[in-house]
C-alpha positions, 0 to 999 in steps of 0.5 A: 232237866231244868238244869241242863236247860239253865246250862244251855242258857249260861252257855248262849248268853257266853256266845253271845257275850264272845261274839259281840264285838264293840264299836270300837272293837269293830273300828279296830279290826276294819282299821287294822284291816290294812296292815294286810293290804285289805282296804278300810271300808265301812257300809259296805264300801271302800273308804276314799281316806284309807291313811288318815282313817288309819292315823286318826282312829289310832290317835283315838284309841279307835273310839268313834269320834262323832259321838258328840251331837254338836259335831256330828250336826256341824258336819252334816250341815257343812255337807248339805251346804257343799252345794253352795260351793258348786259341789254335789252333797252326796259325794260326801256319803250324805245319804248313808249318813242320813240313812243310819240316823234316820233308823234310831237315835244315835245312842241306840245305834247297833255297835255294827251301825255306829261303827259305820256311821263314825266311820262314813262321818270321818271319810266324808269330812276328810274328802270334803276338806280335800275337794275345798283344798284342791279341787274335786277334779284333777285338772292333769286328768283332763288336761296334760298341759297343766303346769300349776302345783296341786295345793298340798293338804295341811301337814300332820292332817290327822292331828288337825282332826283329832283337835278339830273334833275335841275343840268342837270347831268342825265348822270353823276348820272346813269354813277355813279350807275354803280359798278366802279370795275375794274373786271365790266369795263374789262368785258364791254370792252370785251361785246362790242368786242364780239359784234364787233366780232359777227357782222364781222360774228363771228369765225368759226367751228373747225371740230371734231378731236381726237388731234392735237398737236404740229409737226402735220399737219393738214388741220385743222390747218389753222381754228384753227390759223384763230379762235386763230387770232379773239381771239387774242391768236395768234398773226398775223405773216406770217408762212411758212406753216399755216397747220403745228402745230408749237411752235408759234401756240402751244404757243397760244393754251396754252393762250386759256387753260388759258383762259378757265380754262383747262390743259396748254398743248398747245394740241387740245383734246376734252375739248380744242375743245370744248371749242372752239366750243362754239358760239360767242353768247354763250360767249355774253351770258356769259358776260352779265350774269357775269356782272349782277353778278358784280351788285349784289356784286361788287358795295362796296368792301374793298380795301382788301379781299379774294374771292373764285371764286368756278366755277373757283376754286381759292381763291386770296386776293386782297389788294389796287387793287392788286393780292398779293395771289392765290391758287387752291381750291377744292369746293363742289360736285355737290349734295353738293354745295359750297354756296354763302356768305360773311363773315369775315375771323377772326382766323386759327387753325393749327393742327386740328381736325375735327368733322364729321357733322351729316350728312357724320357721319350717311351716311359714317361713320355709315354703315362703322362702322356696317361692321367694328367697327375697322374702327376709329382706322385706321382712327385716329378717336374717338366716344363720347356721347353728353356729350363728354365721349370717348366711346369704338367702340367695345362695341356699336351694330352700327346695332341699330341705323339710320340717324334719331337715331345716338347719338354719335359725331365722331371726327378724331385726329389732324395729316397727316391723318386728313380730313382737313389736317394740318391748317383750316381757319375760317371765323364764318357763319351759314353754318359752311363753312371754308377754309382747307388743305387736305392730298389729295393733288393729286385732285389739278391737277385735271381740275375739282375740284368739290370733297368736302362736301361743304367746300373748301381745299386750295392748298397753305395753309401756303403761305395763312396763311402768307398772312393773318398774314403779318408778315414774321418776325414772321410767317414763315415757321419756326414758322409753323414747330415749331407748327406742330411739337407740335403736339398741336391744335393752334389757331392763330387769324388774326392781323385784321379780313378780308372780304372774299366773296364766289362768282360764275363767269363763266366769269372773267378778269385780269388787262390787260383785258385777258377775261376768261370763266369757265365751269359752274359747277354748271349749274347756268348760264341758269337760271340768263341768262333766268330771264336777258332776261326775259322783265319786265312785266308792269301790263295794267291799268285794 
């Protein structure tokens, strides 16, 4: 009897010695899992970098690879600290990591646990560095008209690793995954003081008032200094009265409208106030989803290039970390937006003329010139057939034809008249965009300046064209009189074609770490921050 129950016993202790599997056996088989097109998992659910884990977990022999502390404690505060770049710690499966160590110690975990935990540590590592790299949201998944290259994840990612891990440099390698432009390091500073503000309870509500300006007294007053001191536009002093408008206060309101891309009129008016308005967690908001627009696009910029901001409406060149120029721009109408593209500014045309798009010829002109055939000689302009041939307008019936049947090009003359005024700067795209001048020149002071078809007209053209031609010798205003006084379409290439980016922040920052918020002009901010806030769904193993 006691020997057949010292066989049962042999004979369970062999069961179980067959049936339990090792960490790394388990890693192995989950692994190994895809070669039969089932996806890896782990916890429970599909894991988000099914190659790597595979090419990584081969390189190690499928042993688990966070069996040191160290790196195991260097991801985990690079995961909570996620947050600080504008991003959600929990996409990076921060609470099933936390769950599994809060059992045991880690060198008492089950093989099934420890299996998990290396697993989930190498898949929030990978989507981590892959949300630094490019962003966690996919702009083209949002928008069609996207034209800006996706930043490329490093090459033979899974060897970077594998030596990452063995050289202990975990911190070191996401810390480096991160866009080193200034703008995206400004903007983190200024993450983390919004949040400082938000948890000392935030800054107050300024009651509706028609305008308050300078000389006034108000009880009002003294919340509007309190709000520009939590700002820091207005510095902390003592004053005789704080309900009395004076030039100290006045001084500051003009560096809020700074701030926020308003008339620098140092008065309360409506667009001032509301501005003010805008909640502490709205401007958190504004922040994060400006910084996840710095991962799309900041991570491998030139030492020097133009960009247009076209929520802002500016162009700057920046050259060796500097602003050596800026100018105010007019973007597109709402319904005819500016897009967003890189490209390569190569020549300027001065004195040019403009040939109308189908489009503005068919919609504008055409039902102009059904009541008015007289209409393009008082705009200096001309009609032609395909081949070029200069037709007479007052031998076309334009009643015969449409915007679908409209076999003419318009084409206004070179002059003070002309659309795109005096020089036009181009930059060769498929959207056929390109900077210009324009004779309206009034539009410039407006606030707003959402007024063309989707090209951009530039204030300081000749400040621009002599930026761009660097050479003050030979392109000066001189030079530009002598050309203009030609009357002769010129076109005059750059001495080396150079990078200009078409971008849309509604956030943006100066080198001494001034924050700015820029109305949405286009209403783009509420769908990247929905998709940002959006939690990365993992697929439960079926």
């Amino acid at each position: 009897m006691i020997k057949i129950k010292f066989i049962i016993l042999i004979f369970l202790l062999v069961s179980v010695e067959v049936n339990a599997q090792t960490t790394q056996q388990i890693i192995q088989q989950r692994v190994e899992s895809s070669v039969s097109n089932k996806p890896i998992s782990a916890d429970g659910i599909v894991l988000f970098s099914q190659i790597e884990l595979s090419k990584i977990y081969s390189n190690s022999n499928y042993e688990a690879i966070w069996a040191d502390k160290k790196n195991r404690n260097d991801l985990i505060e690079s995961l909570i600290k996620s947050e600080e770049e504008g991003l959600i710690p929990n996409d990076y499966h921060l609470e099933r990591i936390s769950r599994i160590l809060a059992n045991t110690k880690y060198r008492k975990l089950k093989d099934s646990d420890a299996a998990n935990l290396d697993m989930l540590l190498t898949d929030a590592f990978m989507l981590y560095a892959s949300h630094l790299v490019s962003g966690k949201v996919e702009q083209s998944q949002i928008r069609s008209k996207w034209d800006v290259d996706i930043n490329q994840r490093p090459k033979g990612i899974d060897s970077l690793v594998t030596i990452t891990i063995k050289n202990k440099n975990v911190k070191w390698a996401l810390q480096s995954l991160k866009p080193q432009h200034y703008y995206y390091l400004l903007m983190k500073q200024n993450l983390r003081t919004y949040k400082e503000i938000a948890n000392d309870g935030g800054w107050p509500s300024i009651p509706v008032i028609d305008k308050l300006e300078k000389g006034d007294k108000d009880e009002r007053i003294p919340i509007v200094r309190k709000y520009l001191k939590i700002n820091k536009d207005l510095i902390l002093s003592k004053v005789e009265d704080d309900a009395l408008f004076d030039d100290e206060l006045e001084v500051a309101v003009k560096k809020f409208q700074e701030r926020h891309n308003l008339t620098t009129d140092g008065i309360i008016g409506k667009g001032t106030l509301e501005q003010m308005n805008v909640s502490i967690e709205d401007r958190i908001d504004q922040i994060r989803i400006n910084l996840e627009r710095a991962r799309w696009t900041l991570h491998q910029t030139e030492e020097d290039f133009l960009m247009v901001n076209i929520a802002g409406f500016k162009v700057r060149r920046i050259k060796n970390r500097q602003e050596v120029f800026s100018s105010r721009v007019i973007v597109g109408k709402y319904h005819k937006k500016t897009p967003i593209f890189k490209g390569m500014m190569q020549y300027i045309i001065v004195n040019p003329t403009w040939t109308l798009p189908y489009s503005i010829a068919t919609s504008e002109t055409l039902p102009k010139l059904k009541k008015d055939p007289g209409y393009l000689a008082a705009k200096h302009m001309i009609i032609m057939d395909r081949s070029g041939k200069v037709l007479d307008p007052n031998k076309i019936n334009f009643h015969e034809y449409s915007a679908g049947n409209f076999p003419f090009i318009v084409r206004q003359k070179a002059g003070p008249w002309n659309a795109l005024g005096q020089v036009k700067f181009i930059f060769p795209n498929k959207n056929a965009i390109y900077l210009h001048d324009t004779p309206s020149r009034s539009l410039f002071n407006k606030q707003d300046r959402a007024f063309s078809h989707g090209c951009i007209r530039t204030e300081d053209k000749w400040e621009l064209l002599m930026s761009l031609m660097d050479d003050p010798d030979v392109w000066n205003m001189d030079k530009i009189n002598e050309i203009l006084d030609s009357g002769e379409t010129t076109r005059i290439d750059l001495p080396k074609p150079l990078p200009i980016y078409l971008l849309y922040w509604t956030t943006g920052v100066d080198r001494r770490g001034n924050v700015y918020f820029i109305k949405d002009v286009y209403k783009r901010d509420p769908a990247v921050l929905k998709a940002l806030n959006t939690s990365v769904k993992f697929r439960s193993v079926k």
